[in-house]
C-alpha positions as CSV (number, residue, x, y, z in Angstrom):
1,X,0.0,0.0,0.0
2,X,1.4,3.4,-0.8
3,X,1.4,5.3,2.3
4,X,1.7,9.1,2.5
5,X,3.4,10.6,5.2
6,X,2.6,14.2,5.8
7,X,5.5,15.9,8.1
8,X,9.3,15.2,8.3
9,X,9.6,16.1,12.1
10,X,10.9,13.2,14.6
11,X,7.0,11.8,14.4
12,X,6.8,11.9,11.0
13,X,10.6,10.0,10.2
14,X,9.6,7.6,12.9
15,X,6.2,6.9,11.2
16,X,8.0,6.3,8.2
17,X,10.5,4.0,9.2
18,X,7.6,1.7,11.3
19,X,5.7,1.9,8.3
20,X,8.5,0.5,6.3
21,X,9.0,-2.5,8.4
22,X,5.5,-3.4,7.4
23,X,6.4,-3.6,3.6
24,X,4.7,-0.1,2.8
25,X,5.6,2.1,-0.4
26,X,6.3,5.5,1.5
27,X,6.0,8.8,0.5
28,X,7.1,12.0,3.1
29,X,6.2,15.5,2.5
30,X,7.7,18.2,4.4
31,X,7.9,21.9,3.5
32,X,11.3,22.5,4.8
33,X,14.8,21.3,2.9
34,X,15.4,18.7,4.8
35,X,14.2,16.9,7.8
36,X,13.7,18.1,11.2
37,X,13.6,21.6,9.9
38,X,10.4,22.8,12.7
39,X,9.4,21.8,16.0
40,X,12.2,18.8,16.2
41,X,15.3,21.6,15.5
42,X,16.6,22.5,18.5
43,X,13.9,21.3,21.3
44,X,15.3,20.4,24.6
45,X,16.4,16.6,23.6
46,X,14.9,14.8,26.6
47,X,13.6,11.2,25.9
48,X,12.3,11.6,29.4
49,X,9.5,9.2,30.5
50,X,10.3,10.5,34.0
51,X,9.2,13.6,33.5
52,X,5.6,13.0,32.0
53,X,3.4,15.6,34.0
54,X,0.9,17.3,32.2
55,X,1.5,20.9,32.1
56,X,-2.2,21.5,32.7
57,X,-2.3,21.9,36.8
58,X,-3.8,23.4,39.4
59,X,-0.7,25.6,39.8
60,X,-0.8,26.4,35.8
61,X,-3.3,29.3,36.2
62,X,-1.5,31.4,38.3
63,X,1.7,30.9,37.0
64,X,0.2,32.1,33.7
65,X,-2.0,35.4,35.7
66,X,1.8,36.1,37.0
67,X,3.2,36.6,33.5
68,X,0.8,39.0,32.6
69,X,3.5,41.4,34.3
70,X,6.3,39.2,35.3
71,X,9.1,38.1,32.7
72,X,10.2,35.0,34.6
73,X,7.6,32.8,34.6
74,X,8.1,29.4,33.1
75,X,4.5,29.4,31.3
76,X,3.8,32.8,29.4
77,X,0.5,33.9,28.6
78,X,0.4,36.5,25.7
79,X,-3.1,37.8,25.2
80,X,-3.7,38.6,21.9
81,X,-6.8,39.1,18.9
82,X,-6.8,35.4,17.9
83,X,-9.8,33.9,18.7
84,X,-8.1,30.2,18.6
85,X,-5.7,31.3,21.3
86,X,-9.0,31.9,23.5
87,X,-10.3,29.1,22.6
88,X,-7.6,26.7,23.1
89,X,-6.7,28.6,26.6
90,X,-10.3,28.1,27.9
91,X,-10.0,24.2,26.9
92,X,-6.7,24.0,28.2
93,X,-7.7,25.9,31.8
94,X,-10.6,23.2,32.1
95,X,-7.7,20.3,32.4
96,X,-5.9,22.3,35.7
97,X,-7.3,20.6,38.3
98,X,-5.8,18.3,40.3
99,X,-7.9,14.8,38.7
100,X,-7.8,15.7,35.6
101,X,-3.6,16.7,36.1
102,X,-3.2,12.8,37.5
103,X,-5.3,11.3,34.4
104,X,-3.6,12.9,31.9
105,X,-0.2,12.3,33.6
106,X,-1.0,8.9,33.5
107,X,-1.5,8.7,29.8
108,X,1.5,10.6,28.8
109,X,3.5,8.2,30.9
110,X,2.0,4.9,29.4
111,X,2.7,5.7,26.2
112,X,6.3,7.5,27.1
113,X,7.2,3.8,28.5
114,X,6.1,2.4,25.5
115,X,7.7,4.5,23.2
116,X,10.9,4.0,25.2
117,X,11.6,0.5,24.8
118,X,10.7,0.8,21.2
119,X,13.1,3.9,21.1
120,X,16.3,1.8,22.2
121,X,14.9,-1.2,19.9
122,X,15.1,0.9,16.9
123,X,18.4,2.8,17.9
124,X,19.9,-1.1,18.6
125,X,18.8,-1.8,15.2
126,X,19.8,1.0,13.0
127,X,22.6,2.8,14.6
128,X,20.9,5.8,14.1
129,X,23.5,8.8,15.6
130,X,22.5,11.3,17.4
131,X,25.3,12.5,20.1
132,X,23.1,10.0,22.5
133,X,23.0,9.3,26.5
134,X,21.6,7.1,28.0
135,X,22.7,7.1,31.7
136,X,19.9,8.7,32.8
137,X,18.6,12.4,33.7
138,X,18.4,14.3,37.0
139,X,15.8,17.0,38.0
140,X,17.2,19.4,40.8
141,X,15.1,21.1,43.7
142,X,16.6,24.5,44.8
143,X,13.9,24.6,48.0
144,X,13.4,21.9,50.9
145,X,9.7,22.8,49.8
146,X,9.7,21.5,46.1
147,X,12.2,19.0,47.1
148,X,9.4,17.6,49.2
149,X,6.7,18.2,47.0
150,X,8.8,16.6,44.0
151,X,9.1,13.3,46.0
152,X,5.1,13.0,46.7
153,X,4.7,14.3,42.9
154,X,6.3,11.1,41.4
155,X,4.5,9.3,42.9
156,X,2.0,8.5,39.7
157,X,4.8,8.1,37.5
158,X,6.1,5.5,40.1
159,X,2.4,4.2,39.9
160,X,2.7,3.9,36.2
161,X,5.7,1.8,36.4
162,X,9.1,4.7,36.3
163,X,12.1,4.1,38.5
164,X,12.6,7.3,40.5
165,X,15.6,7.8,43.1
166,X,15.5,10.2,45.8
167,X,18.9,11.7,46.0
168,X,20.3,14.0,49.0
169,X,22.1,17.2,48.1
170,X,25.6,14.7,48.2
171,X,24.2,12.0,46.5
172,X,23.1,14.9,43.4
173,X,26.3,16.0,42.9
174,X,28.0,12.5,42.7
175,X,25.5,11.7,40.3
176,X,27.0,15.2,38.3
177,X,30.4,16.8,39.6
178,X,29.2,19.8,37.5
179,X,26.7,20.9,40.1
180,X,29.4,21.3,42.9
181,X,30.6,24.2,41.9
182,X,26.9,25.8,42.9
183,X,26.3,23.0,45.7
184,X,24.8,25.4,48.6
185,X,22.0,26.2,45.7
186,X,20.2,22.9,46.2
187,X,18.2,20.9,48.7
188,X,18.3,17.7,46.6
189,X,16.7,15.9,43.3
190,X,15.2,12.8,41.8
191,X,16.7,10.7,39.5
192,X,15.4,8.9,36.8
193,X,17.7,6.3,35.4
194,X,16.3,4.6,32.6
195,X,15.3,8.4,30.9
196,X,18.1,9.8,28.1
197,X,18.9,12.4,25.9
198,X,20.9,13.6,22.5
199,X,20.2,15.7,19.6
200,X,16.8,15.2,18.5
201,X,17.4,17.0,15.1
202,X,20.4,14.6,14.4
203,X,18.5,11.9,15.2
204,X,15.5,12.8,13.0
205,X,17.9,13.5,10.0
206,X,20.5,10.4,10.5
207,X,17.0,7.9,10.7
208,X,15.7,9.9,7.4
209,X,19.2,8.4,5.6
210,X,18.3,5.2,7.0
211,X,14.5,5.4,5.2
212,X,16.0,6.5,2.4
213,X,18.0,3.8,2.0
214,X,15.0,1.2,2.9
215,X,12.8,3.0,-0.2
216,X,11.1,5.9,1.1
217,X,10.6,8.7,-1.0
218,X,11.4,12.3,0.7
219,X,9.8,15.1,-1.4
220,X,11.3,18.0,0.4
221,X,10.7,21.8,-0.1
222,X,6.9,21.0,-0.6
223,X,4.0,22.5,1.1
224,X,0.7,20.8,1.9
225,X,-2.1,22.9,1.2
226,X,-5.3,20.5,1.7
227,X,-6.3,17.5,1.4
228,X,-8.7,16.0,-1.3
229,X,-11.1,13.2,-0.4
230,X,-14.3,11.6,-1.9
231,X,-16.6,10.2,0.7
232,X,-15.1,9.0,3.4
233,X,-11.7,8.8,2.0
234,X,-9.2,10.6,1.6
235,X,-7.6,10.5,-2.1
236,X,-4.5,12.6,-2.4
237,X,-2.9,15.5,-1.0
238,X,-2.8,19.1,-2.7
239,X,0.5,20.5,-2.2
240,X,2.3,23.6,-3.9
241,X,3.7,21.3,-6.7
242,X,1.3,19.6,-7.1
243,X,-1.3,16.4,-6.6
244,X,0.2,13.5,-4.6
245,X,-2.4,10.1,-4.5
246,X,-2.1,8.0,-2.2
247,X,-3.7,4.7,-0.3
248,X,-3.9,6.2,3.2
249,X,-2.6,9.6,4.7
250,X,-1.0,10.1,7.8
251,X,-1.3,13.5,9.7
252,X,2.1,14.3,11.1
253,X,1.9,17.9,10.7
254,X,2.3,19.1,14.5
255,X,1.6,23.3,14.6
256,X,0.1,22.9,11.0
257,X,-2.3,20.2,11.3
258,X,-5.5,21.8,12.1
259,X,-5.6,23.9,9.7
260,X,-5.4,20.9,6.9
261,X,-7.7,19.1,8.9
262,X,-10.0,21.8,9.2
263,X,-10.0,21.4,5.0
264,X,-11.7,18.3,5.5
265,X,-14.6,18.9,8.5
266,X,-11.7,17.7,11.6
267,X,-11.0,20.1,13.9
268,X,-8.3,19.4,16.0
269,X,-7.6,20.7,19.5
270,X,-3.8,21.7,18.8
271,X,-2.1,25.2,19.2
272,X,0.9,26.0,19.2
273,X,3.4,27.1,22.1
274,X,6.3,28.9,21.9
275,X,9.6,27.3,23.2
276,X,13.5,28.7,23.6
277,X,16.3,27.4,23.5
278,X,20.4,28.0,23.4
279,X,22.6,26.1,22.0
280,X,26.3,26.5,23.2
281,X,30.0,25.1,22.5
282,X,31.6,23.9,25.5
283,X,35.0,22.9,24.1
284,X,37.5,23.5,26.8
285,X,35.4,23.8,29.6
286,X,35.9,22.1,32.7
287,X,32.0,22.3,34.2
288,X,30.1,20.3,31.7
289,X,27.1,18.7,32.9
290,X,27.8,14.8,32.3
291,X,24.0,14.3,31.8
292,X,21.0,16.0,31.0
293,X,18.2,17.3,33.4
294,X,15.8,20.1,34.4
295,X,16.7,22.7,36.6
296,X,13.0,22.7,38.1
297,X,12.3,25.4,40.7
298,X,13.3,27.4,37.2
299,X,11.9,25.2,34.8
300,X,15.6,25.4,32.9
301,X,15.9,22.3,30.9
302,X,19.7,21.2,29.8
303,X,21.6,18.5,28.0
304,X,24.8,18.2,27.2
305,X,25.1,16.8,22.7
306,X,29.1,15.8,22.0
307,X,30.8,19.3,22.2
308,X,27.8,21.6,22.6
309,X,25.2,22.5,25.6
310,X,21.4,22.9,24.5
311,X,19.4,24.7,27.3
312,X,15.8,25.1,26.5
313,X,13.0,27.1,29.0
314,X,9.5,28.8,28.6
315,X,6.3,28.0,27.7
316,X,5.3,31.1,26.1
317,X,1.5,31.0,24.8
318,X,2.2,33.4,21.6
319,X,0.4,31.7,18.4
320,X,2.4,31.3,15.2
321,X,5.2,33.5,16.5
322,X,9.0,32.4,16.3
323,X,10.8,35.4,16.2
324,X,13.4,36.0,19.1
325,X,16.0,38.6,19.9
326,X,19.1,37.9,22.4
327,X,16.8,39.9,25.6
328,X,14.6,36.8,25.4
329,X,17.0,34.3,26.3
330,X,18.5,36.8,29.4
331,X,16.6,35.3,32.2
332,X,17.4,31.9,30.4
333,X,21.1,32.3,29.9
334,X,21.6,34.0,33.5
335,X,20.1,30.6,35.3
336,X,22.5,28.7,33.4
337,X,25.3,30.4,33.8
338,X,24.4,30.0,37.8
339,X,23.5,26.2,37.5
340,X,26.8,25.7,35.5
341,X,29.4,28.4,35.8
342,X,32.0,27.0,33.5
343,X,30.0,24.4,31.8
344,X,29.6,26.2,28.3
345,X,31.4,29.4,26.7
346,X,28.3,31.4,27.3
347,X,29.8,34.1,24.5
348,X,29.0,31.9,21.3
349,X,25.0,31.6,21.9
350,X,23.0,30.0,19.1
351,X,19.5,31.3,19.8
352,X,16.3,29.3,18.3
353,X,12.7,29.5,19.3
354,X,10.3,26.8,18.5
355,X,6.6,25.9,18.6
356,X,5.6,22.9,20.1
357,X,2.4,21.1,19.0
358,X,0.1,20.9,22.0
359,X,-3.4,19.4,22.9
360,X,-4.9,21.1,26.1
361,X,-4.2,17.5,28.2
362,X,-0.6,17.4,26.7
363,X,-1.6,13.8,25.1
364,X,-1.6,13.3,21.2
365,X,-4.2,12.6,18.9
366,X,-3.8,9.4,17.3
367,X,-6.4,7.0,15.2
368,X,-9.2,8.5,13.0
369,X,-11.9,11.0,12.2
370,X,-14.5,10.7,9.5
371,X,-12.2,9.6,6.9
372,X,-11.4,5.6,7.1
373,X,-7.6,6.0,5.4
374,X,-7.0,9.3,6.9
375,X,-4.7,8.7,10.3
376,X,-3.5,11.4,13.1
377,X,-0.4,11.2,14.6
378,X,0.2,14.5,15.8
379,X,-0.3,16.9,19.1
380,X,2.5,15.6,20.6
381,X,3.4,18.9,22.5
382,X,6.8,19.1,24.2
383,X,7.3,15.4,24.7
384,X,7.4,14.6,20.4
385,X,11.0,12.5,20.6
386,X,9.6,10.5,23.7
387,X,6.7,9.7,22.5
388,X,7.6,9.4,18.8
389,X,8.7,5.5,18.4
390,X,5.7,4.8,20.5
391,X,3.1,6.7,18.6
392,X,4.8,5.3,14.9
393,X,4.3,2.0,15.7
394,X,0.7,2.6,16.9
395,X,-0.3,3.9,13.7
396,X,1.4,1.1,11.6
397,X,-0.6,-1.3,13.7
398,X,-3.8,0.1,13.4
399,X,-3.3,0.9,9.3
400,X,-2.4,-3.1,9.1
401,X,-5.5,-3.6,11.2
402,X,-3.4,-4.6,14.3
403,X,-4.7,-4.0,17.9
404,X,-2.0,-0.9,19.5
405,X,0.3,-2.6,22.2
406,X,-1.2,0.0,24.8
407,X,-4.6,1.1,25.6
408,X,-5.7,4.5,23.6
409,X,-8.0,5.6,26.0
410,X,-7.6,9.6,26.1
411,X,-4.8,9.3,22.9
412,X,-7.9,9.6,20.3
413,X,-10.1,12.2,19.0
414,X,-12.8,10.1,20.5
């Protein structure tokens, strides 16, 4: 069956490649000139089932009132004219209470697992490069207060099945020297051993190579526009150069799917939030972090790729809106230059900012709508290279009329 593949992000590529396995003539589409050219750039490079909270809580709503006039807040609400952005906010505010926080918690990390062990299957398998670790990432509590609260926190991901270590402010910085240069700073942190991290972009690009080689067909620097159907199927998609038929259509779109979808009667609960990040050489330096982790009384995430540094912070609620200037990243670059004083040669910053395809629980949207060879795999928000192997495979089962490994429940449009 020809198979088209809308999206060469890290969902998309993975799609590709599970589809592949199952003898499928591929097709991708992507708009940008090569893979990983969006959301998968230069996100934060977590594969990090330990840290599957939703970001819809009971503490979102103030942290998001607070930005209206503070600059340091990890979750940025930018009011503005588009009605979406209301719309998606209201939806989004309606998940921030405490059950709802758990449930969707729950999901993310079921499917996280999942797409873990498939993750280090397929990395076994290929080879695939990407400046990997994979000895595990540490999140670091500044107050005896969060410390706590952290602990008691984890507990529905240890529910769910996660390992999670308590560590002592001693036991933290054994774990990473690079913290003892700012030891007095912390109380203590968790420690999630089986979680990893790397270049997500490299990753995405280096597995694109490898679906080349098994047959796919990349047809870069080409836009969707819509999607033609005739009943309830979907028969090709209209792009910018054209008509491309196909068999079945999968949605890998992220930021851009609901407005294809919309083409066709779907409308899909994604928006898209704004994310920074810094990307830094640390040749010479003697303070590199060894492994990757989240600074989280400052919501600083960081992860050290062969000889650079990626920090990444903010979740800035801005609509289609990726410009930057260096007096974004200040607050950014400041708490990282604190957290790691000679881990990076904070003089050669490479600034990005990224929007990251979210659903107001933080869950994907996988299966289908109204059209039987139409398929979603898309929404993944922050969390699109842990979930990514996970949500591939799920699609290629249910196109070849398998049963998904994991229960769906909250992953569907239903």
């Amino acid at each position: 069956m020809k198979v088209l593949v809308l999206g060469a992000g890290v969902v998309g590529i993975t799609t590709a490649h599970a589809l592949l396995a199952d003898g499928h003539e591929v097709v991708v589409v992507d708009r940008g000139d090569e893979a990983a050219n969006f959301t998968s750039y230069a996100n934060a490079g977590l594969v990090a089932p330990g840290h599957a909270y939703a970001w819809a809580s009971p503490k979102a709503p103030g942290i998001m009132l607070r930005s209206l006039w503070r600059d340091d807040q990890a979750i940025r609400f930018r009011p503005g004219l588009d009605p979406a952005l209301w719309r998606w906010t209201a939806k989004f505010l309606r998940q921030c209470t405490a059950a709802r926080a758990t449930i969707n918690t729950q999901r993310k990390a079921r499917l996280s697992i999942y797409a873990q062990e498939l993750f280090k299957g397929m990395v076994g398998e290929t080879g695939v490069r990407y400046d990997g670790l994979s000895d595990g990432l540490l999140f670091i509590y500044r107050s005896q207060e969060s410390y706590e609260g952290a602990d008691a926190k984890a507990q529905v991901l240890r529910d769910e099945g996660i390992h999670i270590d308590v560590l002592d402010r001693a036991g933290m910085i054994a774990k990473e020297p690079a913290l003892a240069a700012n030891a007095e700073a912390f109380t203590g942190g968790l420690f999630t051993p089986t979680d990893e991290s790397g270049d997500a972009r490299l990753f995405t690009i280096d597995l694109a190579r490898i679906c080349v080689e098994r047959g796919t067909e990349m047809r870069y620097g080409t836009t969707v526009t819509g999607l033609a159907s005739d009943g309830d199927q979907v028969t090709a998609a209209i792009t910018d150069r054209g008509i491309i038929e196909a068999d079945a259509v999968v949605m890998a779109l992220g930021c851009m799917s609901p407005d294809i979808s919309r083409g066709l009667g779907v409308d899909l609960p994604i928006y898209p939030i704004k994310g920074y990040s810094v990307t830094l050489p640390t040749t010479g330096r003697n303070g590199v972090p060894r492994l990757g982790g989240v600074d989280e009384d400052n919501l600083l995430a960081y992860c050290p790729m062969g000889d650079r540094l990626r920090v990444t912070a903010t979740a800035e609620f801005a609509g289609f809106d990726t410009d930057h200037s260096p007096a974004d990243f200040r607050i950014m670059m400041r708490k990282a230059k604190e957290l790691f004083p000679d881990g990076a040669d904070y003089g050669q910053p490479t600034y990005w900012a990224g929007l990251r395809p979210m659903t107001p629980e933080g869950t994907p949207i996988l299966g289908r709508a109204r059209h039987r060879n139409l398929w979603f795999n898309t929404g993944h928000g922050h969390m699109g290279w842990t979930m990514a192997c996970g949500t591939a495979q799920i699609t290629a089962d249910l196109i070849a009329g398998r049963e998904a490994a994991i229960d769906l429940d909250g992953l569907t449009l239903s």
